[in-house]
DRENRO-214852 format. One line per 2 residues: number of its first residue (from 1); for each residue x, y, z of C-alpha. Coordinates in steps of 0.25 Angstrom, whole numbers, plus 5000, padded with zeros to 4 digits. Layout:
NUM = X:Y:Z ~ ...
# end
This chain:
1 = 5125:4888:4973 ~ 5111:4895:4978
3 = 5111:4907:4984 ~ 5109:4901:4997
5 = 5122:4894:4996 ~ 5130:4908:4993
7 = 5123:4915:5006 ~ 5135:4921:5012
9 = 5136:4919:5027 ~ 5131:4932:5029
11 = 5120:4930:5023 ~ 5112:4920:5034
13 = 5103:4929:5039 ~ 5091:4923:5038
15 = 5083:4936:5030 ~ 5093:4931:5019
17 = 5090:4918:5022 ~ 5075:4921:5020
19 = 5076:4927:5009 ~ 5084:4918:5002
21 = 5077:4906:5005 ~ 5062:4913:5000
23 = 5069:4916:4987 ~ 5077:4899:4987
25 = 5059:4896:4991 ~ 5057:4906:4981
27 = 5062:4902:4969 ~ 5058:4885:4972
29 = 5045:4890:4971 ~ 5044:4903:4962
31 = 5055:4899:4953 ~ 5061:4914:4944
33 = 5060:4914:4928 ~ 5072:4909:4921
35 = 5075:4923:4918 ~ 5074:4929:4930
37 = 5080:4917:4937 ~ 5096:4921:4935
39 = 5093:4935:4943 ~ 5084:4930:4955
41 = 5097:4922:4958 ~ 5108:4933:4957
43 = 5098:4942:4965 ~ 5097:4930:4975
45 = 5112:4928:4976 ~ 5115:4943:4977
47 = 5105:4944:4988 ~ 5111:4932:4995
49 = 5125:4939:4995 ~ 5119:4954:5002
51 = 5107:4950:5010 ~ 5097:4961:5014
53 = 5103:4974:5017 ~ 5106:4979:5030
55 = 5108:4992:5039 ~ 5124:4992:5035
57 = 5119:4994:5020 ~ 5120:5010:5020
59 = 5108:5011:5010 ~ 5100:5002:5021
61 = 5104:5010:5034 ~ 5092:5013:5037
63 = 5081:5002:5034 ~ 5085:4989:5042
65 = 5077:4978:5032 ~ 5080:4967:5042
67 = 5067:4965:5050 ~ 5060:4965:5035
69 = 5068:4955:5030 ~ 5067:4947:5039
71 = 5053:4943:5040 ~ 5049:4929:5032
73 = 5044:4935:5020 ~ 5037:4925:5011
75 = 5038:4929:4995 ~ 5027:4934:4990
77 = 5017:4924:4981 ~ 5007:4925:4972
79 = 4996:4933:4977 ~ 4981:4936:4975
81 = 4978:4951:4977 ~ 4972:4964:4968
83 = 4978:4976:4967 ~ 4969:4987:4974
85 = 4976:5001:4973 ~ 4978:5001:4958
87 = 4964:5008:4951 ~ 4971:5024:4959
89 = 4979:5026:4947 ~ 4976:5025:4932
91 = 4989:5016:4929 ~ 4993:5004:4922
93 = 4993:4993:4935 ~ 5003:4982:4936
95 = 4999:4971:4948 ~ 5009:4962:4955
97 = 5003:4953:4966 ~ 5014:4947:4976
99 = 5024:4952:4964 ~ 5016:4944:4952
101 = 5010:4950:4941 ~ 4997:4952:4942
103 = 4993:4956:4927 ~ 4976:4954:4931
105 = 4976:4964:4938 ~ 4987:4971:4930
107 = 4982:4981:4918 ~ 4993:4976:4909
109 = 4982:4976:4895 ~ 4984:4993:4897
111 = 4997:4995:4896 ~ 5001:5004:4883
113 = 5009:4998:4872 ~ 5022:4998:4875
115 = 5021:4995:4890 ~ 5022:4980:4897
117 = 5019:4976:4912 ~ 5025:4961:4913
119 = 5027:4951:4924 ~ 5041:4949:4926
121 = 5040:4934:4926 ~ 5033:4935:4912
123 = 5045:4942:4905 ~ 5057:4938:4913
125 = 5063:4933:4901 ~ 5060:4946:4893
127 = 5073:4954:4890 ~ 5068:4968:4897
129 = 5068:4959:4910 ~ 5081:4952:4907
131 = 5087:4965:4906 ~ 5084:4973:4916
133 = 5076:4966:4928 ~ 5089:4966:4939
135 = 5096:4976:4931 ~ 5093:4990:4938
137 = 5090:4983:4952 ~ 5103:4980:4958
139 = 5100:4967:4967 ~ 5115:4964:4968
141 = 5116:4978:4977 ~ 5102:4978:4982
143 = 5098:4966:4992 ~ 5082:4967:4989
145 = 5084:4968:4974 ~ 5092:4955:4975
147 = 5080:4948:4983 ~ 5069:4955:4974
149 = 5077:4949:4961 ~ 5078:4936:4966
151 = 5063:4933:4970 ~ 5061:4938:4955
153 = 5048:4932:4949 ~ 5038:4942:4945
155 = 5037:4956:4944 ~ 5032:4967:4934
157 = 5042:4970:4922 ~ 5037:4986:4914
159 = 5042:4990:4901 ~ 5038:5002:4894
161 = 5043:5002:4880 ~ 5049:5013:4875
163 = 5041:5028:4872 ~ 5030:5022:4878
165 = 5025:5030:4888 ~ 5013:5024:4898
167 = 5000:5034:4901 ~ 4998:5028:4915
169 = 5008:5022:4926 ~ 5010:5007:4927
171 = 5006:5004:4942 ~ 5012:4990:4947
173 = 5006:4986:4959 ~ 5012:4976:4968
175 = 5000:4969:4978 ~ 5005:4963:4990
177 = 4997:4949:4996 ~ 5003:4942:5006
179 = 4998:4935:5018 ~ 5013:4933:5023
181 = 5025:4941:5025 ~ 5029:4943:5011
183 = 5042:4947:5002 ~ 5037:4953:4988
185 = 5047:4955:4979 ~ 5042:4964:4966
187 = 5051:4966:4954 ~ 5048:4976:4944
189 = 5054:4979:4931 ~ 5051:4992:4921
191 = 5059:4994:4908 ~ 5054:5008:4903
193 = 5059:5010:4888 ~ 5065:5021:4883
195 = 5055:5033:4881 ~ 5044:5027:4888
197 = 5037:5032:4901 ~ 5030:5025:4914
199 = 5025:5029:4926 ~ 5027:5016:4937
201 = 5020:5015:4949 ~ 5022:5003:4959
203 = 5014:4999:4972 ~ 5009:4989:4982
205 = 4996:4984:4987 ~ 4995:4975:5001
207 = 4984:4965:4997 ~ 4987:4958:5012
209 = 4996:4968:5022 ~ 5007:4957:5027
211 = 5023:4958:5030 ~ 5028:4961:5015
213 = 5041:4965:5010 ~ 5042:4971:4995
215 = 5055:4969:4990 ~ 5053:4976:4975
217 = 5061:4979:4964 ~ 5058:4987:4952
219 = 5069:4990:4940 ~ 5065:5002:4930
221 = 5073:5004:4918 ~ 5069:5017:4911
223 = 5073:5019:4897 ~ 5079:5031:4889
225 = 5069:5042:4891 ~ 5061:5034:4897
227 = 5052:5040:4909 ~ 5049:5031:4921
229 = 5041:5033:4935 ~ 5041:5023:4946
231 = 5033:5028:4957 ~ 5034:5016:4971
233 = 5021:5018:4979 ~ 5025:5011:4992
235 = 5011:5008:5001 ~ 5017:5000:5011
237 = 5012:4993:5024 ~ 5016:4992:5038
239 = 5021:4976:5036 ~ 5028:4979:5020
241 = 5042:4983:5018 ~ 5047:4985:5004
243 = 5060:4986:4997 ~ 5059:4990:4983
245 = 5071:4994:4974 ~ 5070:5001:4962
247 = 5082:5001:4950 ~ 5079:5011:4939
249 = 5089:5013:4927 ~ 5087:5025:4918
251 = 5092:5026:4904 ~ 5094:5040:4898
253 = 5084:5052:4898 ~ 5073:5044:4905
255 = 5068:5047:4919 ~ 5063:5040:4932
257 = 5055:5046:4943 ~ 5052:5035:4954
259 = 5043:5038:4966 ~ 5044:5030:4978
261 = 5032:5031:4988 ~ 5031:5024:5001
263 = 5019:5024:5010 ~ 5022:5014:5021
265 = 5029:5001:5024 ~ 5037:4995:5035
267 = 5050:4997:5027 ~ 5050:5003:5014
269 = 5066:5002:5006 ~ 5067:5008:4992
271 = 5078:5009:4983 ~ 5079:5016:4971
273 = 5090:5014:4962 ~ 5091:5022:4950
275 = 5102:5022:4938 ~ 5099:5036:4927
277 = 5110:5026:4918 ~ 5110:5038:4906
279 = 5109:5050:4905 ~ 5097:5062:4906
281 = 5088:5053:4917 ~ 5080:5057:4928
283 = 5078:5050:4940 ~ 5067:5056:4949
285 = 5065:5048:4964 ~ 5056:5051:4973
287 = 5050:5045:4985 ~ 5040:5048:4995
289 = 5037:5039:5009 ~ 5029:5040:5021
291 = 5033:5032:5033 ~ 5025:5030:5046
293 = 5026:5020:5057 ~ 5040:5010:5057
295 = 5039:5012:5041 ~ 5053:5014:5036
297 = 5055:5018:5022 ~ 5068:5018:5013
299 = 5072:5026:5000 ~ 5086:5021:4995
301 = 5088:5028:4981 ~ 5100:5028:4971
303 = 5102:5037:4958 ~ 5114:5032:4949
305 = 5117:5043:4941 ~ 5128:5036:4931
307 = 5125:5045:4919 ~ 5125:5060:4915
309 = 5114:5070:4915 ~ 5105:5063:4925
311 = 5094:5069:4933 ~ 5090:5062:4947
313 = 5080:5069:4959 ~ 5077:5060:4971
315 = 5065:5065:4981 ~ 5061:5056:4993
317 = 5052:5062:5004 ~ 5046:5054:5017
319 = 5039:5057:5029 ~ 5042:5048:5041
321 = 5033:5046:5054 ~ 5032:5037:5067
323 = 5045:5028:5065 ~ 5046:5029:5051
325 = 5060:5028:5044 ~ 5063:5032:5031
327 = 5075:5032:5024 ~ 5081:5039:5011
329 = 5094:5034:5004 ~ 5096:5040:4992
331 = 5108:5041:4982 ~ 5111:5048:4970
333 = 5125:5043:4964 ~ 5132:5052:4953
335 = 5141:5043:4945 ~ 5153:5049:4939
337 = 5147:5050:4923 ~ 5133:5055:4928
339 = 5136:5070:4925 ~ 5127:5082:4926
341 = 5117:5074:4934 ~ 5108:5079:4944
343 = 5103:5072:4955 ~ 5095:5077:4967
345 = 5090:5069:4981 ~ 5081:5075:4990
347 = 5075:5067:5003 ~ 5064:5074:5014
349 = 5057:5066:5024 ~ 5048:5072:5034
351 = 5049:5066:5048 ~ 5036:5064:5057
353 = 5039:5058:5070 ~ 5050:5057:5079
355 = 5052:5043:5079 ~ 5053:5042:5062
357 = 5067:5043:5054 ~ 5071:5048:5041
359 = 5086:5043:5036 ~ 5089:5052:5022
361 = 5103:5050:5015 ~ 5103:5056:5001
363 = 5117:5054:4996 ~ 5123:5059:4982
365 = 5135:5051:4975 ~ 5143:5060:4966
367 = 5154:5055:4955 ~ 5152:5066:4944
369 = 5156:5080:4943 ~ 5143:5088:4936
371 = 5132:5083:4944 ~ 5119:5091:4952
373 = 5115:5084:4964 ~ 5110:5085:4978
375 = 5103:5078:4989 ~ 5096:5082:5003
377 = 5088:5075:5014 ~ 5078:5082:5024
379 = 5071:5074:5033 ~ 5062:5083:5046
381 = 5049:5085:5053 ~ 5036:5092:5045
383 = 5038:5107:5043 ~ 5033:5116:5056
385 = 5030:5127:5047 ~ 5024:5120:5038
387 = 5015:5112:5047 ~ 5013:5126:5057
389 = 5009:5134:5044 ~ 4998:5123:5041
391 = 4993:5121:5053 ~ 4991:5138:5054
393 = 4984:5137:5041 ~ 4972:5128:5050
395 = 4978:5114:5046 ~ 4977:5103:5057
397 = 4991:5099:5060 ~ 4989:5085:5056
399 = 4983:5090:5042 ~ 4996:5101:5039
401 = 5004:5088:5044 ~ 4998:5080:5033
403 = 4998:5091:5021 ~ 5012:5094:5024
405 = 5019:5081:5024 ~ 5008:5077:5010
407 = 5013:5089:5005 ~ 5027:5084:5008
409 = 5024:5071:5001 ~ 5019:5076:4990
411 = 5031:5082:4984 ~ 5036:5069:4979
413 = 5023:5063:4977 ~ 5020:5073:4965
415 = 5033:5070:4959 ~ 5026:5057:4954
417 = 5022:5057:4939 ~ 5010:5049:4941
419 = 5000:5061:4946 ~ 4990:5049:4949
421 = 5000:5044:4960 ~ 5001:5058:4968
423 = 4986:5055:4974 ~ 4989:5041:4978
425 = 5003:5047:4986 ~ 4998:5058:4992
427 = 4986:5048:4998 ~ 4997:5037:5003
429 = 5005:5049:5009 ~ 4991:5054:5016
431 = 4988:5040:5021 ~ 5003:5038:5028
433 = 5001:5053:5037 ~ 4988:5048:5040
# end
């Protein structure tokens, strides 16, 4: 029985229905390696039994994806493009074009010993991918996971062997050229071994600016006391919305710090999903966005505390203008056996306009006994003081306006470990109050 065949009733709508028979045009034409071949179908079944989420979904309130999902999006093909941005920071450069593998314009021959940058459809068959690709991204609960997993071709697939600890970040650049509404479906997978140490950065270049949904997927394994840092930097434009979902699983000792920074977009939905499965990890999450115009921006995170002596710290801030909506859904669940953990949740927007909305729901889920947690959400207007103290020191309004909400910003933007990267945030943030 295909998977059309086993459509539920429910499931006519005709998104569904378009997405479902890209992926049927898809796989006639593309085809998925043997060994990723037994996934994409599960992923497509699965798919097929949820659909898209919709407003009833109590993590998807808020965002309403229906008017992006229903544009005639066209799969991304092979395309010819350079990636521009990639000489601002001293770092080892990973290019995907349309979501293939670039490796000419890739600097793979400098990678220290110990360090591999593949193209997923090259090592499909390899056990790191067998293993773990689909095991930390849940697609059976999460609708766009399921869609990303069953379009699996290509991708980037890093492993860092263990002690080995890298000089420089890896910088895996995604460049965009379409001359047509177009779905690009990225797939990332990073295995960090135990001891070893990577800074990871991810962006987007636009090579031709036309209606684009990014549905992305990244899946981080980080070993025993194994250090990872995966910082998003989301450069969006008016006619993109992206969904990316991020699945970390830690093993004891080690510690993650991701950074999620988004500069525009039409609709913007991240998940974080992060599992600290032993015990003594940290978890360190931060995220920064600016929203102006009908930009609407989502953070949904989940921390799974499910074992003792665990340390987790979520920090999210957003400034919101003109009609701009942004959205903060963040969980921190405690199991029963994740004793003496300390988890903490902070979210702070800053409000512009009149006309712009800021929906913030912190939420803590506590089945243990010894435990030290809290979370809190403020969302408000510029400080009058503040802004009256600047403006008596001789500062223009509009300058104590932009000095304030930098100086806002940048609280989360010097929390990332690349110092190379605080120059490049603080310019994006600078060019959105413009």
């Amino acid at each position: 029985m295909t998977a059309k065949e086993s459509m539920p009733k429910l499931m006519d709508k005709r998104a569904e229905d378009r997405f479902l028979a890209a992926y049927e045009r898809y796989q006639s034409l593309n085809g998925t390696a043997d060994a990723l071949s037994n996934l994409s179908r599960k992923a497509i079944d699965r798919f097929v039994q949820t659909g898209f989420p919709g407003r009833k979904n109590e993590s998807w309130k808020y965002t309403n994806v229906t008017p992006v999902i229903n544009r005639p999006y066209q799969v991304a093909g092979k395309g010819q493009a350079t990636a521009k941005g990639i000489e601002s920071l001293d770092a080892y450069v990973v290019v995907l074009v349309n979501g293939c593998f670039a490796p000419e314009q890739s600097t793979l021959d400098e990678l220290p010993l110990g360090v591999s940058i593949e193209s997923l459809s090259a090592v499909a068959e390899h056990d790191i991918v067998q293993t773990h690709l689909g095991s930390y991204a849940d697609y059976a609960q999460e609708p766009f996971t399921a869609l990303n997993t069953a379009f699996v071709k290509d991708g980037v697939v890093v492993t860092v062997a263990p002690e080995v600890s890298l000089d420089k970040p890896v910088h895996i650049v995604h460049v965009v050229s379409n001359d047509q509404p177009t779905l690009l479906q990225p797939r990332t997978l990073i295995h960090v071994a135990d001891g070893a140490s990577v800074q990871i950065l991810h962006s987007t270049e636009f090579a031709n600016p036309v209606s684009l949904l990014i549905n992305a997927v990244t899946e981080i394994r980080v070993g025993s006391s194994a250090n990872v840092g995966y910082m998003d930097l989301q450069v969006g434009i008016p006619q993109m919305s992206r969904v990316t979902n991020l699945s970390v699983y830690q093993d004891a000792n080690s510690k993650f710090h991701s950074g999620v920074f988004t500069f525009g977009g039409e609709l913007v939905r991240n998940n974080l999903s992060i599992l600290p499965d032993a015990e003594n990890c940290e978890s360190l999450l931060n995220g920064l966005f600016v929203a102006r115009g009908h930009s609407h921006v989502d953070n949904n995170t989940l921390v799974d505390h499910a074992k003792p002596n665990c340390f987790s710290s979520e920090y999210y801030k957003g400034i919101l203008d003109d009609r701009a909506i942004g959205v903060f859904n963040g969980k921190v669940l405690v199991r029963q056996d994740a004793q003496l953990t300390n988890a903490y949740q902070t979210n702070r927007s800053i409000v512009l306009s009149d006309t712009a909305r800021m929906y913030s729901k912190p939420a803590l889920e506590i089945y243990a006994d010894d435990v030290k947690c809290s979370h809190g959400a403020t969302t408000g207007q510029l400080d009058k003081d503040g802004l009256f103290y600047l403006r008596s020191r001789g500062i223009r309004e509009k300058e104590a306006r932009r000095l304030m909400l930098t100086s806002f910003a940048g609280e989360i933007i010097e929390k990332v470990p690349v110092a190379a990267l605080h120059n490049v945030l603080y310019d994006h943030v600078e060019r959105m109050l413009r």
